[in-house]
C-alpha positions in Angstrom: 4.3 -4.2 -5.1 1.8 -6.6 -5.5 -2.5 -6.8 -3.8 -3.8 -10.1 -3.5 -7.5 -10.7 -2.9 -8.8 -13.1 -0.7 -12.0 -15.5 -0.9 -14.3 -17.3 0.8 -14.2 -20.8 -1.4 -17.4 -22.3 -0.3 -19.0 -25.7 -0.7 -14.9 -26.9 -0.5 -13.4 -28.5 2.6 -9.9 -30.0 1.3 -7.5 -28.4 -1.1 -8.4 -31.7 -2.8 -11.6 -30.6 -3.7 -10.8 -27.2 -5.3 -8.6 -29.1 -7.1 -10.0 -31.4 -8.7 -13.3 -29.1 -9.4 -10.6 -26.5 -10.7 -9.4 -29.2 -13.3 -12.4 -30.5 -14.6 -13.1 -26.7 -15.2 -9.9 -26.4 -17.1 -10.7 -29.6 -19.2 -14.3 -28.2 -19.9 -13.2 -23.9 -21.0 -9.4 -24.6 -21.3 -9.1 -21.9 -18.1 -9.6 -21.5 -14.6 -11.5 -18.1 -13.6 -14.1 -17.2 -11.2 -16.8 -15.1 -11.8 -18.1 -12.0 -9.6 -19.9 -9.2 -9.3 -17.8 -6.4 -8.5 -14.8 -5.1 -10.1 -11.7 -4.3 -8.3 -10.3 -0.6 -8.3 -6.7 -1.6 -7.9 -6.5 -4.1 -10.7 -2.8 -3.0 -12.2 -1.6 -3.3 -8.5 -3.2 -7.4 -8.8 -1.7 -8.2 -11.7 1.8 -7.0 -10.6 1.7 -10.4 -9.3 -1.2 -10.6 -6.8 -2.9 -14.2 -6.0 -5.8 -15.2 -4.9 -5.8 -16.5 -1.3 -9.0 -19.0 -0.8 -10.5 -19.8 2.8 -11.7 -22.9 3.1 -13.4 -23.8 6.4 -12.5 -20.8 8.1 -8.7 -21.5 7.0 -6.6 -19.6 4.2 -4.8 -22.9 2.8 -3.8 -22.3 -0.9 -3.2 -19.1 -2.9 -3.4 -19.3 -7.1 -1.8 -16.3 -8.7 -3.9 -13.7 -10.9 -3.1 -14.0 -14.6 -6.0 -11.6 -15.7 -9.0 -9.3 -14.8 -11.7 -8.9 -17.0 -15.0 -7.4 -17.7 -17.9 -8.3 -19.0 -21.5 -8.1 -19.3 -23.8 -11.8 -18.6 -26.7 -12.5 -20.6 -28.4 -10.3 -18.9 -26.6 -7.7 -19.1 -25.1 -6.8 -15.5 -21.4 -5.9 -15.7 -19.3 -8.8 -13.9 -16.0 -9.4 -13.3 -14.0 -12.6 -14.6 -10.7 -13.2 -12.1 -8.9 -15.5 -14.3 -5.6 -18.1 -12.3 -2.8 -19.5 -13.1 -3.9 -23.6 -12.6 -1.3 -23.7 -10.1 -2.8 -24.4 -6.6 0.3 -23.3 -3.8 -0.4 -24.3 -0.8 0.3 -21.8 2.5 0.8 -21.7 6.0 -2.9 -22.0 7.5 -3.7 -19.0 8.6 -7.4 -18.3 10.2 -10.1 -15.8 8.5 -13.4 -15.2 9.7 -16.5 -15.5 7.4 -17.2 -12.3 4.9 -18.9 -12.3 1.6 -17.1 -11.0 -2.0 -13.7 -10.9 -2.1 -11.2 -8.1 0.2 -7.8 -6.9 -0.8 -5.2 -8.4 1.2 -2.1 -6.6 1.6 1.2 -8.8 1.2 2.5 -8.0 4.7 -0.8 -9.9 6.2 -0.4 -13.0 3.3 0.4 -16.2 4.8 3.5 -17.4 3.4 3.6 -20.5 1.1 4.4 -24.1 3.2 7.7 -24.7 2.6 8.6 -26.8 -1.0 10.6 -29.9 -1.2 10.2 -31.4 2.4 7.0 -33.6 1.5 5.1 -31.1 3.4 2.5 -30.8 0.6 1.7 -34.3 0.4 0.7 -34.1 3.9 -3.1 -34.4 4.3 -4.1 -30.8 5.4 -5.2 -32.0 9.1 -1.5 -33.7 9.7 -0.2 -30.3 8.2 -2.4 -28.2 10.4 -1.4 -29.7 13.5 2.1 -29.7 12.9 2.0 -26.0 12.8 0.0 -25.4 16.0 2.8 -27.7 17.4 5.6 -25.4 16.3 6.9 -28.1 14.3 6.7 -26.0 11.0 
């Protein structure tokens, strides 16, 4: 069965914004990755199709799937870790995190689920989206 992680995305505010950083990104090193510290323990358990589900302003919003862990040292020479996505961005039912720092495991049972496809749901800006839900209407 699948981990996820999850992660704080901060200086972002819209799923807009990780998006379009995300592709400029992919444009500039023909991937999408982020780069930490610490190296997770249960990495075959990620990539047995784990995501990455990113908080932005106290709200899980979007998940992108793990493709690839990988280690490596920087130029100085401290081990890092390289979390490298799939450039899909899927967007989720908002579900509220508290701040944290790094990145936790996130068990599948507590992953919001993805927003529903094909009812124009996505195109919804994330506000109209958000308020729908706390209405029940979603």
């Amino acid at each position: 069965m699948a981990l996820h992680l999850i992660k704080l995305c901060v200086g972002v505010a819209e799923i807009a914004e990780l998006r379009d950083w995300q592709e400029r990104r992919l444009a500039e090193l023909g991937r999408v990755f982020h780069v930490t510290r610490m190296m997770p323990k249960r990495v075959d358990e990620i990539l047995d199709g784990g995501s990455m589900y990113w908080v932005t302003r106290g709200v899980v919003q979007v998940r992108q799937r793990i493709e690839a862990i990988e280690g490596f040292a920087d130029g100085e020479g401290v081990s890092r870790c390289r979390i490298v996505f799939d450039p899909e961005l899927v967007p989720t039912m908002p579900q509220p995190r508290r701040a944290f720092q790094g990145w936790r495991y996130l068990d599948p049972a507590d992953a919001p689920r993805d927003l529903p496809q094909g009812r124009g749901l996505e195109a919804l800006p994330e506000h109209m989206r958000a308020e729908l839900i706390h209405l029940g209407l979603l």
